[in-house]
C-alpha positions in Angstrom: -39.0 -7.8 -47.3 -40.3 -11.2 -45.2 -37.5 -13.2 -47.2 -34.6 -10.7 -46.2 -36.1 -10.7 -42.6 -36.1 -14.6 -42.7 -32.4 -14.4 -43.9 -31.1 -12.0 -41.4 -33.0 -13.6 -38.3 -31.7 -17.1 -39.9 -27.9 -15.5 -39.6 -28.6 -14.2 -36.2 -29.4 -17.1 -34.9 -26.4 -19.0 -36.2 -23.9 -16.4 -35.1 -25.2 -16.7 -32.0 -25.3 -20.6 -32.0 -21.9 -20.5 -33.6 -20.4 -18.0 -30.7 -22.3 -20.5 -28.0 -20.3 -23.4 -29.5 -16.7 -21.6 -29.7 -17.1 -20.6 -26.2 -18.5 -24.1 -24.9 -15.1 -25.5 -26.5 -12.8 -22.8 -25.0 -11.9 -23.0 -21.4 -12.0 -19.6 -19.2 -8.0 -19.5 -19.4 -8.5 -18.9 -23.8 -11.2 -15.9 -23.2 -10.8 -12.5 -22.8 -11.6 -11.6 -19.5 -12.2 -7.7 -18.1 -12.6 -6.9 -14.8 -12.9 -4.5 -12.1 -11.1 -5.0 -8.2 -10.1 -3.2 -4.8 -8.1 -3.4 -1.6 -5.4 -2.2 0.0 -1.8 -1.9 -0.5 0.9 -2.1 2.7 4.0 -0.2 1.7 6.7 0.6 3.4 9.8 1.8 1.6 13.5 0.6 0.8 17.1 1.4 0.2 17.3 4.8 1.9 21.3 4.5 1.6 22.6 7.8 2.4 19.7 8.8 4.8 19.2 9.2 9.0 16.4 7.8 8.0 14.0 4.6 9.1 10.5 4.1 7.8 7.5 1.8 9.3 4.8 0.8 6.8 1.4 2.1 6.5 -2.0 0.9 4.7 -3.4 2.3 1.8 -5.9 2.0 -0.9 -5.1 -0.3 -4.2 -8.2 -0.5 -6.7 -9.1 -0.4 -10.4 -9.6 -2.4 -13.9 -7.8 -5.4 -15.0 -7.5 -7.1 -19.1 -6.9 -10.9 -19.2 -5.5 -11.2 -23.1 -4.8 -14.4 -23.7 -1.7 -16.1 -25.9 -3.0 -19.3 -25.9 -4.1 -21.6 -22.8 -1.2 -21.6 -20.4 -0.1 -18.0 -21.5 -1.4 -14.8 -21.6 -0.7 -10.7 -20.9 -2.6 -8.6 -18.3 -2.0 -5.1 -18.3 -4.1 -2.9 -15.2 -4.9 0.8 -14.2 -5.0 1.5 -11.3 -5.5 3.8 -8.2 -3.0 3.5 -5.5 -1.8 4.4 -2.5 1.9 3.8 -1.2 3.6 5.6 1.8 5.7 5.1 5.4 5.6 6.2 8.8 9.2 7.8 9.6 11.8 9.7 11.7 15.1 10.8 11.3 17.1 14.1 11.6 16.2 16.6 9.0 18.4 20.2 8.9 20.1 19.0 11.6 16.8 18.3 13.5 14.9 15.2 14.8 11.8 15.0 12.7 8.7 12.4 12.2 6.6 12.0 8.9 4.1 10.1 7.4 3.7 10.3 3.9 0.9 9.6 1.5 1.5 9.4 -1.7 -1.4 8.6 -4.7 0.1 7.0 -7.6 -1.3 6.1 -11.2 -0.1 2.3 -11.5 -0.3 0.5 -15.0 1.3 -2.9 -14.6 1.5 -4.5 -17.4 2.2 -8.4 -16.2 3.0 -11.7 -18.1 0.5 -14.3 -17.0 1.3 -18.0 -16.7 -2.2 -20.1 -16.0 -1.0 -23.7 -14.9 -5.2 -24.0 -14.4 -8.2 -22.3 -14.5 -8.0 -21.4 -10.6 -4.6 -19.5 -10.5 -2.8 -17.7 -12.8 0.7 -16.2 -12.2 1.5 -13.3 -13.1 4.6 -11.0 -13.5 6.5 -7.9 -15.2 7.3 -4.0 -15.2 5.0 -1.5 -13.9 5.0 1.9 -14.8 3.9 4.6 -11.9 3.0 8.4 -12.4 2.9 10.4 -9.1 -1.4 12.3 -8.9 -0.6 13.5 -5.2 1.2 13.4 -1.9 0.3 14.3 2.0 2.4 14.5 4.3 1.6 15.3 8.0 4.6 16.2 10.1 6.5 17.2 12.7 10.0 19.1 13.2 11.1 20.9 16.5 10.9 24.3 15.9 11.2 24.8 12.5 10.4 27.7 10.3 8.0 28.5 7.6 10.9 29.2 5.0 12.2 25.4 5.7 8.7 23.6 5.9 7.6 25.2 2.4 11.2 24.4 1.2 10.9 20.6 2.8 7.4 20.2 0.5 8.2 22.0 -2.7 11.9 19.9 -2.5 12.0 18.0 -6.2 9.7 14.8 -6.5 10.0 12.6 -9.2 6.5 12.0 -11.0 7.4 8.9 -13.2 8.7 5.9 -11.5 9.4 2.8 -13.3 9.0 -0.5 -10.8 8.2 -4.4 -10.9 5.4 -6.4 -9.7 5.0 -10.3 -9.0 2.2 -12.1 -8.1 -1.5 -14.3 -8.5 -4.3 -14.4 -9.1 -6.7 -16.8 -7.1 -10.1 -17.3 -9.8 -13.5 -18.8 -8.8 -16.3 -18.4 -11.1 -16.2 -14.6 -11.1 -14.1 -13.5 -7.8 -10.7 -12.6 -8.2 -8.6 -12.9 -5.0 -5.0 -11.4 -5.8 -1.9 -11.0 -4.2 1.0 -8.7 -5.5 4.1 -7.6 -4.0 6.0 -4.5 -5.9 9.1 -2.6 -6.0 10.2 0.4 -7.3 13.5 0.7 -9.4 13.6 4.5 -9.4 14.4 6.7 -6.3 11.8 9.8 -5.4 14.4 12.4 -5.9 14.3 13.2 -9.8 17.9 14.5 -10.2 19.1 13.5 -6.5 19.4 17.2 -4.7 16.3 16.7 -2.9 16.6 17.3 0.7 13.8 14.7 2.4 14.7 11.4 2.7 15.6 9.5 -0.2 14.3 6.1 -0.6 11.9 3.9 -3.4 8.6 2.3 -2.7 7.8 -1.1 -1.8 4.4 -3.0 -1.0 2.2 -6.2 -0.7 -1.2 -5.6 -2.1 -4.4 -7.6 -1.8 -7.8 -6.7 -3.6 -10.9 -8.5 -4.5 -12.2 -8.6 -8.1 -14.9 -9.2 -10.1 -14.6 -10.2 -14.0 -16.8 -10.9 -17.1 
């Protein structure tokens, strides 16, 4: 019993002194890195072709987890979850009447970015994102319309899954992450295009702060 005892505390102690070693050789760019991080998105949206439409942005919140996988020590993949908020302030004519809206909308966002690390303070990163649509507020107002048009006006048909782009960095020291993204959407908000409100796809700049292990 005190000889296995001996033997397992005798390979504890050189898997730890054998993990201490591979990470002392390793720079932070070849580990696997999680982390958590928060901020705020400014969106604003684009290519309403079609529309009496024009938008002015609006802040929202941008925050969730991060994975730094690494391929290597210049290259690596980063996929995210996150929570965020996109939206516009905007007037046009609606039915025939001048309205003004802003719009929330809550979005699901799971990037999933190639990472280029030219050192172990920024890494760039890049690639699709895929969005899926949790909720949408919008405040409003429109001369003297009806009940019938304003239920008709929110229920009109929202697309839920939105397929978009994202490009950016990531700013590293010691354990703070500063980054900076800017997206796009590919896919308008009207699934099959016989929506009535304002067609248009999302665009923003976000900024969070992070912290990773």
């Amino acid at each position: 019993m005190i000889k296995s005892m001996i033997i397992i505390g005798s390979l504890c102690l050189f898997s730890v002194a054998y993990l201490n070693a591979q990470s002392s050789s390793t720079t932070p760019r070849e580990t696997m890195q999680i982390g958590v991080k928060a901020g705020l998105n400014y969106s604003n949206v684009w290519d309403e072709r079609g529309q009496e439409f024009s938008a002015d942005p609006k802040f929202g919140f941008a925050g969730g987890v991060f994975l730094g996988i690494p391929i290597g020590k210049f290259l690596g993949v980063q996929p995210e979850i996150l929570l965020s908020q996109k939206g516009w302030k905007g007037s046009g004519i609606l039915l025939g009447n001048d309205y003004s809206l802003t719009r929330t909308t809550t979005y699901l966002d799971i990037p999933l970015q190639l990472q280029v690390k030219p050192s172990d303070y920024l890494t760039i990163v890049a690639g699709p994102q895929y969005s899926y649509l949790l909720h949408m507020k919008d405040v409003y107002t429109l001369g003297a319309n009806s009940f019938e048009q304003e239920e008709e006006f929110k229920n009109d048909n929202i697309r839920k899954n939105i397929l978009g782009f994202v490009v950016g960095g990531d700013f590293i020291y010691s354990h703070v992450v500063v980054s900076g993204r800017f997206g796009w959407d590919f896919q308008t908000n009207n699934g099959d295009g016989t929506s009535n409100t304002p067609r248009y796809k999302n665009q923003w700049f976000q900024l969070t702060f992070g912290l990773k292990i």
